[in-house]
RODO-2510 file (C-alpha; in nm, 4 decimals, decimal comma):
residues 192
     n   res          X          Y          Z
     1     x    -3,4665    16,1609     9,6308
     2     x    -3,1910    16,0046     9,3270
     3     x    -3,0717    16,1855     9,1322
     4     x    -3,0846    16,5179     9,3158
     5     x    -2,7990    16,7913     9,3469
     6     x    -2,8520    17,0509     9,5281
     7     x    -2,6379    17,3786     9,5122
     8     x    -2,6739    17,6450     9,7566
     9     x    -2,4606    17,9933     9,5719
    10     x    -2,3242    18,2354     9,8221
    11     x    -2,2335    18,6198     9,6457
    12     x    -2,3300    18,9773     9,7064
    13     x    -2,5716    19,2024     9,5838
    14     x    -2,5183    19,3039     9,1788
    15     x    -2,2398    19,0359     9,1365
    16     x    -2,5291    18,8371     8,9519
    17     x    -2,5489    18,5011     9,1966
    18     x    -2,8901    18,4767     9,1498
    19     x    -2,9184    18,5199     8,7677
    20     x    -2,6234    18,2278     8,7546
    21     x    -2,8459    18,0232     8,9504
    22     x    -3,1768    18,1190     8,7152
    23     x    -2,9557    18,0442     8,4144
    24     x    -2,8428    17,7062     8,5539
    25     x    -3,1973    17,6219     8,6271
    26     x    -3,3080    17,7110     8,2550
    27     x    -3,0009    17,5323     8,1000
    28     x    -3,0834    17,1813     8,3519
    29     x    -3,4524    17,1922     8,2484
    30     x    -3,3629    17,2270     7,8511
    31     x    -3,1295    16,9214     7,8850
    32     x    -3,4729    16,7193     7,9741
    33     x    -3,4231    16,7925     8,4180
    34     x    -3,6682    16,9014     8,6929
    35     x    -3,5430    17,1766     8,8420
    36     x    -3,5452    17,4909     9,1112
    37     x    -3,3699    17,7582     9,1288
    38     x    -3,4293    18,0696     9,3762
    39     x    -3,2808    18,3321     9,6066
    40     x    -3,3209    18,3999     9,9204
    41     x    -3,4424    18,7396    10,0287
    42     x    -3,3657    18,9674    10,2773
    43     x    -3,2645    19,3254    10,3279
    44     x    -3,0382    19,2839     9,9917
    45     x    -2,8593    19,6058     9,8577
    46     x    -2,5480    19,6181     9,6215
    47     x    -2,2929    19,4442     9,7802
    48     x    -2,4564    19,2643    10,0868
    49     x    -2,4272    18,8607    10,0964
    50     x    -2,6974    18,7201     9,9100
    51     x    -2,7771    18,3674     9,9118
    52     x    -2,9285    18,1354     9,6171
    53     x    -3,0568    17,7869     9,5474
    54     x    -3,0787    17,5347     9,2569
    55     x    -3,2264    17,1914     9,2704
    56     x    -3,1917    16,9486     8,9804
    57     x    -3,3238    16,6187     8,9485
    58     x    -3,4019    16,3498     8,6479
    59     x    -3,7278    16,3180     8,8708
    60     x    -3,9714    16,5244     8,9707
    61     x    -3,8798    16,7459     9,2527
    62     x    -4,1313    16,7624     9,5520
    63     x    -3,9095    16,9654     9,8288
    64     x    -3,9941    17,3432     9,8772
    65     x    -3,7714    17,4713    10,0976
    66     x    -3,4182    17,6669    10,1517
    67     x    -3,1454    17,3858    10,1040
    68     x    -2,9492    17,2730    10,4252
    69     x    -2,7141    16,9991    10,2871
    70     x    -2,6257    17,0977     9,9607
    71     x    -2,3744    16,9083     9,7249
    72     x    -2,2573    17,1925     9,6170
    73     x    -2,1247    17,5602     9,7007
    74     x    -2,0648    17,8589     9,4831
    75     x    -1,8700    18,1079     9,6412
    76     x    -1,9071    18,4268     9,4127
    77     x    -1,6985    18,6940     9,6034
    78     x    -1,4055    18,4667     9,8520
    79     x    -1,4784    18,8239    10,0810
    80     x    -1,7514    18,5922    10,2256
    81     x    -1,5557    18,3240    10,3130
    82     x    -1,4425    18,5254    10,6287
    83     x    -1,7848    18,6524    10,7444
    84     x    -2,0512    18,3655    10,5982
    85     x    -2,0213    18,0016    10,7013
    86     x    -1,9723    17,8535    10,3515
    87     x    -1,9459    17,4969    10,4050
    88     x    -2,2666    17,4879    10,6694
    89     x    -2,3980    17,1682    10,6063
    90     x    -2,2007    17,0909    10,2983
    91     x    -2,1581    16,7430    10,2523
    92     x    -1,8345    16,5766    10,1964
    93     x    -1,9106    16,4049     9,8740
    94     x    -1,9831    16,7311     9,7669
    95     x    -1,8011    17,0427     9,6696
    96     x    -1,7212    17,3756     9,7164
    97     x    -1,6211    17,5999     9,4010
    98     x    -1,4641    17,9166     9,4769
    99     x    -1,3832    18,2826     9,3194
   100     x    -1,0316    18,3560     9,4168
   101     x    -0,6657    18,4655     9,3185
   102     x    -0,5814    18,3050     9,6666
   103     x    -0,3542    17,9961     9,6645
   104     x    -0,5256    17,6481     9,8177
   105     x    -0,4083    17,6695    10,1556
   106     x    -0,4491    18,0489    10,2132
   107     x    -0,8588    17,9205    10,1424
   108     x    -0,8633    17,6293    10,3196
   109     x    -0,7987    17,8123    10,6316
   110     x    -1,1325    17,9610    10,5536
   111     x    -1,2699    17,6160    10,5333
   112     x    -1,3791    17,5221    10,9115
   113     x    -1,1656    17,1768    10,8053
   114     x    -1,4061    17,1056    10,5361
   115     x    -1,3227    16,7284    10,4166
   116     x    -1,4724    16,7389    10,0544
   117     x    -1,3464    16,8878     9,7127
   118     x    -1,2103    17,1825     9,6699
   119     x    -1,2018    17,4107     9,3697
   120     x    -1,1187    17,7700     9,2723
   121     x    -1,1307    18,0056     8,9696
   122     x    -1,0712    18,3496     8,8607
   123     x    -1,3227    18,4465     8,7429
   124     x    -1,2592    18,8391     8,7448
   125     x    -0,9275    18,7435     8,5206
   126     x    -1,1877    18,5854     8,2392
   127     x    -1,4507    18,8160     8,2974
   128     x    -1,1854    19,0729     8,2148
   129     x    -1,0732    18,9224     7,9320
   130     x    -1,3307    18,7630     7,7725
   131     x    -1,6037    19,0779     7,8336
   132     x    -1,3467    19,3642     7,9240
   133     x    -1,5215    19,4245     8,2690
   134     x    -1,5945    19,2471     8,6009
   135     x    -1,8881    19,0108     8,5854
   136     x    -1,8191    18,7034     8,7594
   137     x    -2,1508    18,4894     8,7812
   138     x    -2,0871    18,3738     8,3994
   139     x    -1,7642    18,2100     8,4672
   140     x    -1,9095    18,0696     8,7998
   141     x    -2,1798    17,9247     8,6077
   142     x    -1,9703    17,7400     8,4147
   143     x    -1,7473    17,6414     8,7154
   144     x    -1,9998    17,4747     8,8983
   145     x    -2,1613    17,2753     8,5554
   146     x    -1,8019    17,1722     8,5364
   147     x    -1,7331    17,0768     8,8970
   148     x    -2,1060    16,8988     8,9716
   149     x    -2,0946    16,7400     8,5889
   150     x    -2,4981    16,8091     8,5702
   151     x    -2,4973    16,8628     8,2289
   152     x    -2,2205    16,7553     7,9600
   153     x    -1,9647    17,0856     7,8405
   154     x    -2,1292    17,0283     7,4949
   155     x    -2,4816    17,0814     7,6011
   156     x    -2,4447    17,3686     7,8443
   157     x    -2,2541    17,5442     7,5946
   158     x    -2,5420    17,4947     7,2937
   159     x    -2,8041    17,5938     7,5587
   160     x    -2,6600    17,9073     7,6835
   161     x    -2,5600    18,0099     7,3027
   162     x    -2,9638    18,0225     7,2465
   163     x    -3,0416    18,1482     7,6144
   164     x    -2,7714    18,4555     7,5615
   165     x    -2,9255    18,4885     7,1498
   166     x    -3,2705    18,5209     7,3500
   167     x    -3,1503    18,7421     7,6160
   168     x    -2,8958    18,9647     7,4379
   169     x    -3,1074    19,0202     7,1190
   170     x    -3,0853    19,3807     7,1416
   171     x    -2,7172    19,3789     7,2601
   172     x    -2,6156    19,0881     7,0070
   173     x    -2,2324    19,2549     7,0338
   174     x    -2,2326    19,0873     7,4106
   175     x    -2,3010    18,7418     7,3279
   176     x    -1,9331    18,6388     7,1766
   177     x    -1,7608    18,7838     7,5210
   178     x    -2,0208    18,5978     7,7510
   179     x    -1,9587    18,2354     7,5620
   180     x    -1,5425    18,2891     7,6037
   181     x    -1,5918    18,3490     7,9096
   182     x    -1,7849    18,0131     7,9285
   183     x    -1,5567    17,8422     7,7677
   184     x    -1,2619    17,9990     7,9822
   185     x    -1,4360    17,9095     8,2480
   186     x    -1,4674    17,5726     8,1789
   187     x    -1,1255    17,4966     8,0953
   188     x    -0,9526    17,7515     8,4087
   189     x    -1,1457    17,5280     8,7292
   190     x    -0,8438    17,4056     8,8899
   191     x    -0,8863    17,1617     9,2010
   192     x    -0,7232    17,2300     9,5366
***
């Protein structure tokens, strides 16, 4: 299919994977894209590996199914990267975006000799900073729209200002903190 990227997130339960993938999803399909984006379920509880999809496409998207070969990986918590096999089926075009303090080669080992990009982020460092406690699926979000360029910095930004106005509007006092630590985000992705 052209045009497709697929992105496969790895995280764990209550680090907000899943909503990271929903709000990519929404913010693709505003900027004009077909899209998917859905977990995958099983015994979850706070803290166990969780697993999440998005598909997005300037076409219409006719696969319905877990993705094998994505383009991209999310790696919310890098605590994974020594129990879940990460790069399975990750092409080498691709990319792999991680969450980590660690330096490049320390993750690489990690890596299973994984030939494409790789990228990392702290995104408990913004989180901190920009909303004064640990949430790391915003500046993941914005990691991987950076990394896998499916929508220009300009755009995502304007679309999650109105998607955080819609889903903050009783907690308007979060939205500033969540858009820093966008816009941290976007400027922090440093390539390995």
């Amino acid at each position: 299919m052209d045009n497709l990227i697929e992105i496969r997130w790895h995280g764990r339960g209550g680090q907000g994977a899943k909503t990271a993938s929903l709000l990519l999803a929404d913010a693709a399909f505003n900027t004009g894209k077909y899209i998917q984006g859905f977990p995958e379920y099983g015994p979850e509880r706070m803290g166990a590996p969780i697993t999440a999809y998005n598909r997005i496409s300037n076409n219409p998207i006719t696969i319905h199914s877990n993705i094998y070969e994505p383009d991209y990986v999310v790696v919310v918590d890098d605590s994974l990267l020594e129990s879940v096999d990460v790069t399975a089926g990750l092409k080498k075009t691709g990319a792999i975006v991680i969450n980590s303090t660690k330096d490049g080669e320390e993750l690489k080992k990690f890596l299973k000799g994984y030939e494409g990009e790789v990228y990392k982020i702290d995104a408990r460092k913004i989180s901190m900073e920009a909303l004064g406690r640990y949430f790391p699926n915003t500046p993941m979000l914005a990691a991987i729209v950076k990394v896998s360029n499916v929508m220009t910095d300009e755009a995502f930004l304007n679309d999650m200002q109105g998607s955080f106005k819609h889903k903050f509007a009783k907690k308007p006092e979060v939205i500033e903190g969540n858009m820093k630590a966008l816009e941290l985000a976007l400027q922090s992705v440093e390539k390995i």
